[in-house]
N, C-alpha and C positions, 0 to 999 in steps of 0.2 A: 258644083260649087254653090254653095250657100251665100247669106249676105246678112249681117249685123251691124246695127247700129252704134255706134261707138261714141261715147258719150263724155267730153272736155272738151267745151266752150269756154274760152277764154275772153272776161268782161275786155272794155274798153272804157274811154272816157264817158260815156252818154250812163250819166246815173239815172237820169228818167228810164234807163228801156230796162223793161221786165223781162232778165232772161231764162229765168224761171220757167214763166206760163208759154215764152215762143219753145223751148227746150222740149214742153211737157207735148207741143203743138207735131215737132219734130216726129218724137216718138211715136206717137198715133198714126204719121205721115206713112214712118218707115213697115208698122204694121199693116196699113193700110195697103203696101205696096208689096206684100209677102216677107217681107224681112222674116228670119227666123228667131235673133237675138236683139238685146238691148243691153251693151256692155259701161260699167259703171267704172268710174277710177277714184283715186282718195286721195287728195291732195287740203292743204290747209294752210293757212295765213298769208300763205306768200302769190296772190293774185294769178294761179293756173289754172284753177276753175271756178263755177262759178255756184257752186253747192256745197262742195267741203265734205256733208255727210252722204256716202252713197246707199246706206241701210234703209234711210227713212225715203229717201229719193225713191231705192226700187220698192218699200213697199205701196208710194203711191199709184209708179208704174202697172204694180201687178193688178191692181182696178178698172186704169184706163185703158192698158194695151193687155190683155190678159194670154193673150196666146203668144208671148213674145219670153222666150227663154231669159233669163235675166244671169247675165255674168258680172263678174268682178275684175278688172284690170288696174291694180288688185286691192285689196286690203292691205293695210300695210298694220302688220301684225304686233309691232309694240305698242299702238294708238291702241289699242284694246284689250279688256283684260277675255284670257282666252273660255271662263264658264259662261259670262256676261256675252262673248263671241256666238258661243254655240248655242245658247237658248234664242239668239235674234237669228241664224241660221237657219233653226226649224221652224220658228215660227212662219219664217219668208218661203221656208219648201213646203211651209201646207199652205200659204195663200197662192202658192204659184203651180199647186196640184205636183210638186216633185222638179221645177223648169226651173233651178239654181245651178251655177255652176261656182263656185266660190274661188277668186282666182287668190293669193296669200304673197305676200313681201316683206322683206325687211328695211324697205323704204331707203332712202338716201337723202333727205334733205336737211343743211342742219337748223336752220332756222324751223322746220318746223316742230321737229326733236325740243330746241330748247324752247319752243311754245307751250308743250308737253312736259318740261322739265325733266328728260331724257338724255342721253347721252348717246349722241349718234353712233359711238363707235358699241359701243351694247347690242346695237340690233340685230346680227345673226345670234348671237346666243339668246339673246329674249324671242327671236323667232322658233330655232329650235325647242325653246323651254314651254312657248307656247304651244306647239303645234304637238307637244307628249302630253298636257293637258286636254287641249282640244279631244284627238281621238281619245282619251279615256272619258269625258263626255257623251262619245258618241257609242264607244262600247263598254261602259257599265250600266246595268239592268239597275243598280241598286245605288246605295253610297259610295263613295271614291275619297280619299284625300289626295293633296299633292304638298309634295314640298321640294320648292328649288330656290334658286338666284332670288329672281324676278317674282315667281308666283306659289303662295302658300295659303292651303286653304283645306276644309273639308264638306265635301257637299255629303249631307245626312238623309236625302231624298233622293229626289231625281231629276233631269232635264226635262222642263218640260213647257213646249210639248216635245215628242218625242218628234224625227226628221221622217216625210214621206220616204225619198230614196235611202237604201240599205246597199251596204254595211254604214253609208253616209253620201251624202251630197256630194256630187263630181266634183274634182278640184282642178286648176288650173293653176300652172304656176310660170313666173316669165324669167329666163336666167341665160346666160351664155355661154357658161366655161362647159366643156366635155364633160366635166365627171358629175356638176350637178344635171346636164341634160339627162348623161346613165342614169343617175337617182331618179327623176322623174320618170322618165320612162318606166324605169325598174317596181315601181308602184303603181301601173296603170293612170297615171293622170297626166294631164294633159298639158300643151307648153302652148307658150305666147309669144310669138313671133313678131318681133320690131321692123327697122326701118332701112334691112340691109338688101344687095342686093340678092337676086337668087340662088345663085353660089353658094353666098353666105347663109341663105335660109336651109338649104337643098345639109350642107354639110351638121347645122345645127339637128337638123329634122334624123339625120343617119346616124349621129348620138343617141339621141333620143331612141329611134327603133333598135337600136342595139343593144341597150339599157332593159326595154320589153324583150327581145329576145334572149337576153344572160337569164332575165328572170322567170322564164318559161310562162309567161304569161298566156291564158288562155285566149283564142282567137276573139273569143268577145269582150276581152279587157280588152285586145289592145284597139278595135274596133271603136270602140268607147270612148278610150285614150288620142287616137286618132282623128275623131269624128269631132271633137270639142278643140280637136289645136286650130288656132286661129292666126294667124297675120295681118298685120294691120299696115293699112296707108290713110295719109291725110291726101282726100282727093278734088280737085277744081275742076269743074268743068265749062271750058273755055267757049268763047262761039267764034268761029272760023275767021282767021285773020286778028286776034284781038291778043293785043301784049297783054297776057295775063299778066307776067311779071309784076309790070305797071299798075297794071289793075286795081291789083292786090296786092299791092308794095308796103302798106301802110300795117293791114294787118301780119303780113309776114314776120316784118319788123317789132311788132309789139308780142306776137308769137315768140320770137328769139328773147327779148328782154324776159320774158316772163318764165320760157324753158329754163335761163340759165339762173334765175333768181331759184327756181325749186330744185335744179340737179346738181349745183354747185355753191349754194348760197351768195351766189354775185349780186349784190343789191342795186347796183351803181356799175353798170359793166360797163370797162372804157372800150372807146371806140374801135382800137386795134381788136381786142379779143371780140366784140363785135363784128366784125366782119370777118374775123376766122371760124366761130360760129358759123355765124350766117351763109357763107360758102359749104361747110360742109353740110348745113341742113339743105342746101337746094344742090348740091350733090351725090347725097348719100344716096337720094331715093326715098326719103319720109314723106315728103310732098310730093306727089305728081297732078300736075296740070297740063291741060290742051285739050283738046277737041274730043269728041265721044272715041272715035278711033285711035288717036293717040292713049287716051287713056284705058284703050283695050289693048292694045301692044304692049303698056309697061305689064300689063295684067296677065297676062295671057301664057308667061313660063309658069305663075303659080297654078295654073288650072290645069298646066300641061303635067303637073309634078302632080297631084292629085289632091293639093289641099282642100279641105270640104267649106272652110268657115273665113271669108273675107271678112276683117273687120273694119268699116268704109267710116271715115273722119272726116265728114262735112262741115263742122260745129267750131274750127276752128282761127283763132287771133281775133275774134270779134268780128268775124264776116256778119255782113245783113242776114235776118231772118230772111227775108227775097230772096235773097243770093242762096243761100243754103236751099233754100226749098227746089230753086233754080235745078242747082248741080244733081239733088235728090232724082228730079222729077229727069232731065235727060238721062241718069244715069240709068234709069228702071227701065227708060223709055230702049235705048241707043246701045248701051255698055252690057246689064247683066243677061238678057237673052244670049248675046253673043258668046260673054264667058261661060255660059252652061251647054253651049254645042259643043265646047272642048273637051276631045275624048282623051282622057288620059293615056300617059305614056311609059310603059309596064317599065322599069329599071333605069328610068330618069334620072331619079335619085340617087344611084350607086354612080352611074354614068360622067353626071355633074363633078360627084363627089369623089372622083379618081385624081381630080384636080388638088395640088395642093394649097388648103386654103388656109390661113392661120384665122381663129375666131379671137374678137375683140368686139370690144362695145364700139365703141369710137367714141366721138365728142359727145354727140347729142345719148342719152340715156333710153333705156325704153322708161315709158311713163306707167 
């Protein structure tokens, strides 16, 4: 098992603090400590992160952390028009010598749809419409036009510069239902794994490899495809005897306000939907907190199932810079040695998945 940075910091009230240059501070941290990735998300207006554009973010990244794979969770694909997409994608896979993983969405928020002057409910078709653009950017030598819904145009040159990795840039993409997990898989790319538990992860993950296997994928697609899926947790590291809960009551709480203003457009969420929220996010398993060992026990079935790419969420509800660096430094120290003696366990995943599980998102969204 591997270990990535995960990058949505959510402000708080303190306008004096620069979360910018402690964010920039982070990333260097996570380098410093082996991390292999530095994953970026795209969120806008409505106070869930605290950069909005993740393009220009990673190409600063690609400067200061330079051996730090740089992924997308995700793009959210109507904010961009898709030629304008693919010429800022090769450009970022030649400063990062080929270490893009481009993760793509069709976004859910509607506030920030009508920020865009958008219409939320367009956006699988403007995804789709984008993403048959896109690759004809990336596989025409020469001129190309398009003409759809959403995007009409005709490029008389070429993209340029052109993308280090070929046929193009890994992709990632985060989805839930079976038959788009089969598509992805079915195209060797890779999926993003949210906040459920391993079950749940175990039975998404056996879509997925079924999807590569209908499609006779070659053993280095799916290797490929495999080695970039990632799961994510937001993680606290507690010190022995200490109501986390409590601790961090504060930013939980503005965590929840701020999740539900971008996945639901709730501006103003009243108190009751507040705490049914808030119960299922310290339920579900999106957060886990406690001790270096507790938090290698919640850990420790994904290591058993063989996932390569932990995506570890320090950065969030407005935690201290202290605090974050805190959880960072016991976690390197205490937690991932531990997870990487874990010997994987050959048909876990069919094993898990003989269970019958029904897949849903639930409340909280993947971001």
């Amino acid at each position: 098992m591997r270990f990535s940075y995960y990058v949505n910091p959510q402000p708080n009230n303190n306008l004096d603090r620069n979360f910018i240059n402690e964010l920039l501070d982070q990333i260097k941290l996570a380098e410093k400590h082996g991390y292999s990735d530095v994953w970026l998300t795209e969120h806008h207006f409505t106070g869930y992160n605290i950069y909005s554009d993740p393009i220009i973010l990673a190409s600063a990244i690609s400067q200061i952390a330079p051996s730090l794979n740089i992924g997308f969770s995700v793009n959210v694909a109507p904010f961009h028009h898709p030629v304008r997409f693919a010429t800022q994608m090769n450009l970022l896979d030649q400063l990062t010598n080929g270490n893009i993983t481009i993760g793509i969405g069709p976004g859910n928020s509607t506030d920030e749809f009508e920020g865009y002057g958008l219409d939320v409910n367009d956006r699988h078709d403007m995804m789709n419409e984008f993403m048959n653009v896109l690759f004809k950017c990336w596989e025409s030598s020469e001129g190309f036009s398009y003409s759809g819904k959403f995007y009409n145009g005709e490029v008389k040159g070429r993209i340029i510069p052109k993308a280090i990795q070929k046929p193009y840039p890994k992709i990632a993409i985060a989805s839930t239902t079976p038959e788009r997990l089969e598509w992805i898989g079915s195209n060797g790319w890779s999926i993003l794994l949210g906040p459920q538990n391993p079950e749940i992860v175990a039975s998404r993950i056996k879509y997925f490899f079924d999807g590569m296997d209908k499609a006779k994928l070659s053993e280095k697609q799916k290797l490929t495809a495999w080695q970039n899926t990632g799961v994510l947790r937001q993680i606290y590291i507690a010190e022995k005897g200490e109501d986390w809960h409590e601790t961090i009551s504060s930013e939980i709480d503005n965590y929840i306000e701020r999740s539900a203003m971008v996945n639901t457009g709730i501006d103003d969420l009243p108190q009751e939907q507040f705490e049914i929220r808030k119960q299922a996010y310290l339920e579900g398993g999106w957060l886990i907190g406690g001790t270096p060992e507790e938090i290698f026990n919640y850990l420790k079935p994904f290591a058993q199932m063989g996932l390569n790419n932990l995506l570890c969420w320090f950065n969030f509800g407005g935690l201290s810079h202290a605090s974050i660096i805190n959880s960072m430094d016991i976690f390197q120290k205490k937690v991932a040695p531990e997870l990487q003696k874990i010997k994987i366990e050959k048909g876990l995943i069919k094993k898990i998945t003989k269970k019958k599980i029904t897949l849903n998102k639930g409340i909280v969204d993947i971001p």
